[in-house]
C-alpha positions in Angstrom: 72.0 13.9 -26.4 70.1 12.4 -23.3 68.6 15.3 -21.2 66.0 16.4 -19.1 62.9 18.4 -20.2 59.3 19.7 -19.2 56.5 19.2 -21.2 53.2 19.4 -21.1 50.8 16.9 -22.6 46.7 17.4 -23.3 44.7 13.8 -23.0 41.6 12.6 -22.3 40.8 9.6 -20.3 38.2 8.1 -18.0 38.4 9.0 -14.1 36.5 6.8 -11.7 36.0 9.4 -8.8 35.3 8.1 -5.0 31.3 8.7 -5.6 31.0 6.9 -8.8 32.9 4.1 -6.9 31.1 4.3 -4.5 27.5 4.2 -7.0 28.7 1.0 -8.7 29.6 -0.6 -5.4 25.6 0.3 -4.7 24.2 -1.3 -7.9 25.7 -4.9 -6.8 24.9 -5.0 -3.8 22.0 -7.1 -2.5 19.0 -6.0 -0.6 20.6 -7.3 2.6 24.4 -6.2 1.9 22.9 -3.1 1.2 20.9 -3.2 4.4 24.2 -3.3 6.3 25.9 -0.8 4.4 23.6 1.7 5.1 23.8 0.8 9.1 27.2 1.2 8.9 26.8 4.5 7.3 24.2 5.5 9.8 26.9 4.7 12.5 29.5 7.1 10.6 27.4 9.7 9.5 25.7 12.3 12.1 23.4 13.9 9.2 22.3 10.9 8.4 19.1 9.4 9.8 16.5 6.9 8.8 13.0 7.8 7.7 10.4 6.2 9.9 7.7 8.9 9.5 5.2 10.1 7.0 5.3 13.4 8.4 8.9 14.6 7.7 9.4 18.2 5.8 9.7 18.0 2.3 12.9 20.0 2.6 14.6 17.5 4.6 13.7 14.5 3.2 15.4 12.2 1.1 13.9 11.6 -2.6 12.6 8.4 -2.1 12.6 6.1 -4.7 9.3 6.1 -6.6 7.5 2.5 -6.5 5.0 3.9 -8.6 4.4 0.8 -11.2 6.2 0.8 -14.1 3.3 -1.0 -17.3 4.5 -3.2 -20.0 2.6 -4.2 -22.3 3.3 -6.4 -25.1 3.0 -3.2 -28.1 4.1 -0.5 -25.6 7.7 1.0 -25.5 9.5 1.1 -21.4 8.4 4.4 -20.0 8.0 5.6 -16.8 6.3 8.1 -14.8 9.1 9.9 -13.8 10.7 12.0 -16.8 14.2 12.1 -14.5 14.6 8.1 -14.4 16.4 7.9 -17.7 18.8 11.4 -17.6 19.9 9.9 -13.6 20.6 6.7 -14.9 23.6 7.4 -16.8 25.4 8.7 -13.7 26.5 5.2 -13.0 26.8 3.8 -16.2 30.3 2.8 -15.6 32.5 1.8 -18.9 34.6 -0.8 -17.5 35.1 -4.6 -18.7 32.7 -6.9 -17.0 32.2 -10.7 -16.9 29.3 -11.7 -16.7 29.3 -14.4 -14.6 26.5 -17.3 -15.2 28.4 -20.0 -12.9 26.0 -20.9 -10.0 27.5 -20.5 -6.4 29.5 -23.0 -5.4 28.4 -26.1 -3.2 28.5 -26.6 0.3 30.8 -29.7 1.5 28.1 -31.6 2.4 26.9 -31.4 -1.3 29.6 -33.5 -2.5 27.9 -36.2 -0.5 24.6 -35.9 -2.4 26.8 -35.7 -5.6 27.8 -39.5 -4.8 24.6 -40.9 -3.7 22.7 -39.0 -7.0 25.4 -41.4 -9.0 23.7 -44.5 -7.5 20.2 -44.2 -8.4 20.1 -47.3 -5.6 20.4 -44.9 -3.1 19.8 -41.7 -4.6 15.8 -42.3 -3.1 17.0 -42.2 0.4 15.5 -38.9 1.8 14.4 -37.3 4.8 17.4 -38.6 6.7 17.4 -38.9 10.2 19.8 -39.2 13.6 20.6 -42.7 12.2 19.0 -45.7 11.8 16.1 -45.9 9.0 14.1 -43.2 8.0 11.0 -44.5 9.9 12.6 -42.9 13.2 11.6 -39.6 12.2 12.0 -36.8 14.6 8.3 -36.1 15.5 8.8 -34.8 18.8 11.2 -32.2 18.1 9.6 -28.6 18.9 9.9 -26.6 16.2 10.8 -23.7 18.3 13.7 -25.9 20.2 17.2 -25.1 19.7 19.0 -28.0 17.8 22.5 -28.5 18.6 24.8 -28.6 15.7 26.4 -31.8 14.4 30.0 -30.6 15.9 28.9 -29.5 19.2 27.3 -33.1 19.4 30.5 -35.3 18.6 32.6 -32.7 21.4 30.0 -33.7 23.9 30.8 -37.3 23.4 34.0 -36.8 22.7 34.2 -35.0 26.3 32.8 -38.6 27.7 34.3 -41.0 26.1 37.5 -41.6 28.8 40.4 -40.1 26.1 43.3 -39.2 27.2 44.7 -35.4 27.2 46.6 -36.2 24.1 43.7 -38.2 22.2 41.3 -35.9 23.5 42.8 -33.5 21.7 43.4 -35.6 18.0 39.2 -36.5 18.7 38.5 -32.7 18.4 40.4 -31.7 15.5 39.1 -35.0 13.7 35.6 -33.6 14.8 36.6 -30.5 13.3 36.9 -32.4 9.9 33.4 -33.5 9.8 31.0 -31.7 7.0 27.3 -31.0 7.7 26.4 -35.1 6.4 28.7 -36.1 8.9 31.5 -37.6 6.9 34.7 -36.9 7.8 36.9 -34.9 5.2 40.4 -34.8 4.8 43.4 -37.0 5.1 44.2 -38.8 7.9 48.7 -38.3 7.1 47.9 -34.4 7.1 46.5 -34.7 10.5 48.9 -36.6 12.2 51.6 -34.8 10.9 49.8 -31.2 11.5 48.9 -32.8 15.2 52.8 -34.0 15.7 52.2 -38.1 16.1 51.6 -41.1 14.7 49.0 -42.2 11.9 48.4 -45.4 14.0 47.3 -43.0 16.8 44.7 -41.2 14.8 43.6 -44.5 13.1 43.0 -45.3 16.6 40.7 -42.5 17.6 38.9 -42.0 14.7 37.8 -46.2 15.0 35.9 -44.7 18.5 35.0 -41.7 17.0 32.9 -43.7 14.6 31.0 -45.0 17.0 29.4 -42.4 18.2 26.1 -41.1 17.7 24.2 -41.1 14.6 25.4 -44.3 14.1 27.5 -43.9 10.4 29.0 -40.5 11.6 32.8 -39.7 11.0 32.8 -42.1 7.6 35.2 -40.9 4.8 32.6 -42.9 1.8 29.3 -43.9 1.5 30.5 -47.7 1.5 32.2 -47.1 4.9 29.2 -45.0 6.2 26.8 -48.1 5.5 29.1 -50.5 6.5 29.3 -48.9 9.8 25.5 -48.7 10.5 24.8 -52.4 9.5 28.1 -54.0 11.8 25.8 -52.0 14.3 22.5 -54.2 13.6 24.4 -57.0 13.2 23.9 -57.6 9.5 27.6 -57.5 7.9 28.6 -60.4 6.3 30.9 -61.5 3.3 28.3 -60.8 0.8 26.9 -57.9 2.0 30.3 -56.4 1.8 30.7 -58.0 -1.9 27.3 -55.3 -2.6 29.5 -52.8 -0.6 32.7 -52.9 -3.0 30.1 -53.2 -5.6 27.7 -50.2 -5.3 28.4 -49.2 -9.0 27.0 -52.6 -10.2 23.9 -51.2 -8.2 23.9 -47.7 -9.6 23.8 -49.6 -13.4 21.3 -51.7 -12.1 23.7 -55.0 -13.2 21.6 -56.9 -11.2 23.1 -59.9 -13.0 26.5 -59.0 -12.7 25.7 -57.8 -8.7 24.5 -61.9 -8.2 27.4 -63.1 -9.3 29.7 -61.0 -7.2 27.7 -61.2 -3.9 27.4 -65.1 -4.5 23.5 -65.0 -3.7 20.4 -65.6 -5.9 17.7 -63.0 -7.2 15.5 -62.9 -4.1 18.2 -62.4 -1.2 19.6 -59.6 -3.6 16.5 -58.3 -3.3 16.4 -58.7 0.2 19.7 -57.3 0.5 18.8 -53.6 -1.6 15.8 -53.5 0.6 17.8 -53.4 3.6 20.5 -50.9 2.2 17.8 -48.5 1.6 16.9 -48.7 5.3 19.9 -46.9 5.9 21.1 -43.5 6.1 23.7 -42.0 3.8 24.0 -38.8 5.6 24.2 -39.3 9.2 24.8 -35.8 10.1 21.5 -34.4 8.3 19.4 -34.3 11.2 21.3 -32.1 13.4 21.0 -28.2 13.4 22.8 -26.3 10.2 23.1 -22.7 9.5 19.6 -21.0 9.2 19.4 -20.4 5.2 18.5 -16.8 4.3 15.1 -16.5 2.6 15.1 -14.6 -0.2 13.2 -11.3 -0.4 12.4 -10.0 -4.2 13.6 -6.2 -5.2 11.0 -6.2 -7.9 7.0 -7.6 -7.8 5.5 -8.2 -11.5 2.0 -8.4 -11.4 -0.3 -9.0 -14.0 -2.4 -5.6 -15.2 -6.0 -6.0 -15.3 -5.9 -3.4 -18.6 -3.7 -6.0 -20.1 0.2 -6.5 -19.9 2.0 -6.2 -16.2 2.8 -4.1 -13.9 6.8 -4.0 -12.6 6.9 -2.1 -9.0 10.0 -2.2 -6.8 9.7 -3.5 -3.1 9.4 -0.6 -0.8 10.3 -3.3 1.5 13.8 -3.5 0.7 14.3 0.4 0.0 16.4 1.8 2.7 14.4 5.8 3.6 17.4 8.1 4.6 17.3 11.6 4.9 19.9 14.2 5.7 18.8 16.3 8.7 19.4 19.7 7.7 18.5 21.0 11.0 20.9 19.3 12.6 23.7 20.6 10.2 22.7 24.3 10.4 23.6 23.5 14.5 26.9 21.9 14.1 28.2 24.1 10.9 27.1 26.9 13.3 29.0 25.4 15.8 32.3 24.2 14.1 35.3 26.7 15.0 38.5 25.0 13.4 39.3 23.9 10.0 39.5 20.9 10.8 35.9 20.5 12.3 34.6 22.6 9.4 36.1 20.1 6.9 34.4 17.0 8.9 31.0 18.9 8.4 31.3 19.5 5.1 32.6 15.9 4.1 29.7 14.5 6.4 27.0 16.7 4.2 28.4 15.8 1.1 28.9 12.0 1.4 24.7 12.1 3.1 23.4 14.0 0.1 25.5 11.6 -2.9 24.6 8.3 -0.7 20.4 9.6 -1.0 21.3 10.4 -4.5 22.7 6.9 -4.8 20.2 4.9 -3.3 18.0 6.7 -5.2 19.3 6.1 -8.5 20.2 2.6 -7.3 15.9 2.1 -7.0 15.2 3.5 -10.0 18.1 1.2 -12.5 16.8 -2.2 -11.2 13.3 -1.0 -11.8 14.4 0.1 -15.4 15.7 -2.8 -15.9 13.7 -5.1 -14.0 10.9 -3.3 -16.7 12.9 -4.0 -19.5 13.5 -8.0 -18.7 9.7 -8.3 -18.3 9.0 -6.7 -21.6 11.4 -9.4 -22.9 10.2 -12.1 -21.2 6.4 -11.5 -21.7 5.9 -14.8 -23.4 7.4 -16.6 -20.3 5.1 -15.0 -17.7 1.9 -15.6 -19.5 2.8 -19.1 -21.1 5.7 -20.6 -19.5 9.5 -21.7 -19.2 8.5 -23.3 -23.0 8.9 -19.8 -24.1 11.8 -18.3 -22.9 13.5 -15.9 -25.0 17.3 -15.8 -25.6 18.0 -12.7 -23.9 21.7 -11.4 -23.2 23.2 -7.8 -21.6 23.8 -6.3 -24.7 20.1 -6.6 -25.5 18.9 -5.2 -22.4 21.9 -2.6 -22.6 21.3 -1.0 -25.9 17.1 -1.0 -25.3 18.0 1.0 -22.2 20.5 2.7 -23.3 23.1 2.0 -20.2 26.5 -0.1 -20.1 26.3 -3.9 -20.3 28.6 -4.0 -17.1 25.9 -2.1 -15.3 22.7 -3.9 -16.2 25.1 -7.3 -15.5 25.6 -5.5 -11.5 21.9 -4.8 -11.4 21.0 -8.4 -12.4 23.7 -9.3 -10.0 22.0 -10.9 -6.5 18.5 -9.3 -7.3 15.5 -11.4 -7.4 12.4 -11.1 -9.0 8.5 -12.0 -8.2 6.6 -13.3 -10.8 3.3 -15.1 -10.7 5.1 -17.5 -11.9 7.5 -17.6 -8.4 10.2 -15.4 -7.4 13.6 -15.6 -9.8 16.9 -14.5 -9.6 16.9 -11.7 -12.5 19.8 -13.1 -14.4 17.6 -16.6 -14.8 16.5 -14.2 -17.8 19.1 -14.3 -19.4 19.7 -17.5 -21.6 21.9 -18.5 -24.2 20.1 -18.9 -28.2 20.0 -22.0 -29.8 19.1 -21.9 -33.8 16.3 -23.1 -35.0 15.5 -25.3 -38.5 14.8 -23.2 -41.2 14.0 -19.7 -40.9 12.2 -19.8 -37.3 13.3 -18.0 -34.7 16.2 -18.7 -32.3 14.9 -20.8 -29.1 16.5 -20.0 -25.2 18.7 -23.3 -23.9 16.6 -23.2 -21.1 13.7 -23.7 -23.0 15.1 -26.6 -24.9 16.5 -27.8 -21.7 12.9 -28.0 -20.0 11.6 -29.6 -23.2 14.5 -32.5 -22.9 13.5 -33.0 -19.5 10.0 -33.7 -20.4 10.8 -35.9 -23.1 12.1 -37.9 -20.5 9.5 -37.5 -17.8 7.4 -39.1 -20.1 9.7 -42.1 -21.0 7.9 -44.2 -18.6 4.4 -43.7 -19.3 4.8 -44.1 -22.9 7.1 -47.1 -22.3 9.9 -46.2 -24.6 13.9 -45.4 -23.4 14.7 -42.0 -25.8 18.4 -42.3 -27.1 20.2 -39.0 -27.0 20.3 -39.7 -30.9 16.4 -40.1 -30.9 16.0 -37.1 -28.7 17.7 -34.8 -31.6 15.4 -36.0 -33.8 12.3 -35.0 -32.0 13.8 -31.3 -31.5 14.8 -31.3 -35.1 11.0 -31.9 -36.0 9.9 -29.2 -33.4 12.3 -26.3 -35.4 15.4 -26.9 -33.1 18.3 -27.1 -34.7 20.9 -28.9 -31.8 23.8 -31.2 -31.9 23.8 -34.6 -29.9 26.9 -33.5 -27.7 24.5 -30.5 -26.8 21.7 -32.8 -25.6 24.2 -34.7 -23.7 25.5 -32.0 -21.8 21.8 -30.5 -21.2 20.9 -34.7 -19.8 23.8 -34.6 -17.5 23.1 -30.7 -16.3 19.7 -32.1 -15.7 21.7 -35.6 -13.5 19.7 -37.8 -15.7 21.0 -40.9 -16.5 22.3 -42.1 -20.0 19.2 -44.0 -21.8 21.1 -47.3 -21.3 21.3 -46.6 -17.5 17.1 -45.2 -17.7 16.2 -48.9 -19.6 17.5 -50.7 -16.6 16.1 -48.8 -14.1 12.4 -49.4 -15.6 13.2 -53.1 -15.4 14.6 -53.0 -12.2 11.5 -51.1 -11.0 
């Protein structure tokens, strides 16, 4: 028979409460995310306050995190001078499935530009670009203190001047609003006209005097159209420099022979020819004012211990200093008459005192495990990226004894400074490649600095290594490592196939 019942059913089972949410959120965040959080809790939270005195009662105060230095040495085990760190630190090991992610962030727009001209070694030399024109026009009279105007507010101004009608005025701006930080234009030209409501001719039409506006080049949808723009400005397109247009992969293989033939011309106006394509400028838009990149400020310094072994420290720098003024609550608990002011006290008291607590804790995990990388990693720091360990979160996990989803939060937008320069801390961690024999295992991005210099040395030692010869040479030096590996490592690296490398030392 189907009825209904009570029961009642025992269980265990793990509950994320608001404050260990609220601890995890605190591990990932970095020092300038954390920075604002803080603000906005300050703007919340009455009791709270920051710490910009020495002088503060102990008994309001929050526990600061200790920056007292943390020594590795090579024999020594991870301790530190605080008895507390390790029983605190298990408050925010949280047991939940975590990717670690090892993907680098993604590219800018503009990136996809340098992509193209990095696959044509012909113009994958052309730096330092300028407003337009060659790269001798420099900009040596800009003040460094004077406020560039950005690419887009540059094309409106001419855009404003240029005598379009309402209606084209209007397709010119939302063209403009195409245009990436090299100053090509992305996107189809059909989407716009139908998103706008008229005709493709129409847009064909303002886009042709969009393009020539200033730098000369801007508003191109390729490279090809980008160059051929700037040289119908100087007067210098003809029939076989647009063969060497429609040929720019010839000139990335370095076909010189096969570029001849197509361009119709012999070795020394080909020659001619390059020289003048490298005048140019594949990214118009570079010179005009970006988005001011953030520098990066390290959590952790690593200095090297005069006794021997280093010293891990965090930076006090990046340590937000709260307290919870306790004077100030004994007034308004004093004060508070209703429940419901009472139950806003209370909640403001609590959440102050777990948010010290957090930061707190937060301080003293990336130190513990900022510690633990450098005790890893000693090798690297004293000799270089040749000896990287393999080093993965399970490692650092179980020497720690914490979660591997929490050390891969810590390691998650924290940086490190190292005497040997200031690294993101999950650079540390590197996949294991075998070794020959019975020798230990070597980190890929060991291997893939040692391919790199292989190649770096091509040149001098006039040889062109094969992939196939490459995997020999590791295979004498105790790696063990397929040739598909070292392929994939090459073209991480953007360095050309050995075929492609033999033509561009004849070419040179």
């Amino acid at each position: 028979m189907v009825g209904q019942r009570l029961e009642i059913r025992q269980g265990q089972g793990l509950v994320i409460t608001p404050q260990l949410q609220q601890a995890i959120k605190l591990l990932q965040l970095s020092n300038q995310e954390l920075d604002e959080y803080v603000e906005a809790e300050l703007e919340k939270n009455p009791l709270l306050q920051r710490d910009e005195t020495d002088g503060t009662p102990a008994e309001s105060r929050l526990e600061e995190p200790r920056d007292t230095p943390v020594e590795i040495t090579r024999s020594d085990e991870l301790s530190f001078t605080d008895g507390e760190a390790s029983d605190r630190s298990s408050t925010v090991d949280a047991r939940e499935d975590d990717v670690y992610g090892d993907a680098t962030p993604g590219e800018r727009t503009s990136d996809r530009l340098s992509d193209e001209a990095a696959s044509q070694p012909g113009l994958s030399d052309w730096s330092a670009a300028g407003k337009g024109g060659s790269f001798n026009d420099g900009d040596g009279g800009e003040r460094p203190d004077a406020q560039v105007p950005t690419l887009s507010e540059h094309l409106q101004a001419q855009a404003s001047s240029a005598g379009f009608s309402p209606v084209d005025h209007a397709i010119a701006l939302s063209l403009i609003d195409g245009v990436d930080d090299g100053g090509y234009l992305r996107g189809e030209l059909a989407e716009i006209a139908d998103r706008l409501g008229c005709g493709l001719d129409r847009v064909e039409a303002v886009l042709a005097v969009c393009q020539g506006f200033e730098p000369t080049g801007v508003m191109a949808r390729s490279v090809p159209e980008c160059l051929r723009l700037q040289l119908i400005e100087r007067n210098r397109f003809d029939p076989a420099m647009a063969a060497l247009l429609d040929n720019l992969e010839l000139l990335a293989r370095r076909d010189l022979t096969a570029l001849r033939q197509a361009c119709g011309v012999d070795a020394e106006d080909l020659s001619e020819m390059i020289a003048e394509l490298k005048g140019l400028t594949p990214r118009p838009g570079a010179g005009f004012g970006h988005e001011t990149a953030q520098t990066v400020i390290p959590d952790v310094h690593v200095r090297p211990d005069p006794a021997g072994g280093w010293k891990v420290e965090l930076n006090s720098d990046t340590l937000p200093r709260l307290l919870v003024d306790k004077r100030y609550h004994a007034t308004i608990s004093a004060g508070a008459r209703t429940e419901t002011e009472k139950t806003f006290v209370a909640d403001c008291a609590a959440q102050a005192s777990w948010l010290v607590k957090s930061l707190d804790q937060r301080a003293r995990t990336i130190l513990k495990v900022g510690a633990e990388i450098v005790r890893q990693q000693d090798a690297f720091l004293a000799f270089g990226v040749e000896f990287l360990r393999p080093l993965n979160l399970k490692t650092v996990a179980d020497a720690i004894g914490m979660h591997e989803s929490t050390v891969s939060r810590v390691t998650s937008n924290k940086y490190v400074s190292t005497p040997r320069g200031v690294f993101e801390l999950k650079f540390f961690f590197t996949a294991s490649i075998n070794a020959t024999g019975d020798g230990a295992a070597h980190s890929a991005e060991a291997v893939r600095h040692r391919i790199k210099a292989m190649i770096d040395h091509e040149g001098r030692d006039g040889d062109v290594l094969s992939d196939d010869r490459i995997v020999e040479l590791l295979n004498e030096a105790g790696i063990d490592i397929a040739r598909r590996t070292v392929a994939k490592y090459r073209e991480a690296l953007r360095i050309p196939s050995s075929v492609q490398r033999r033509r561009m030392l004849k070419f040179a």
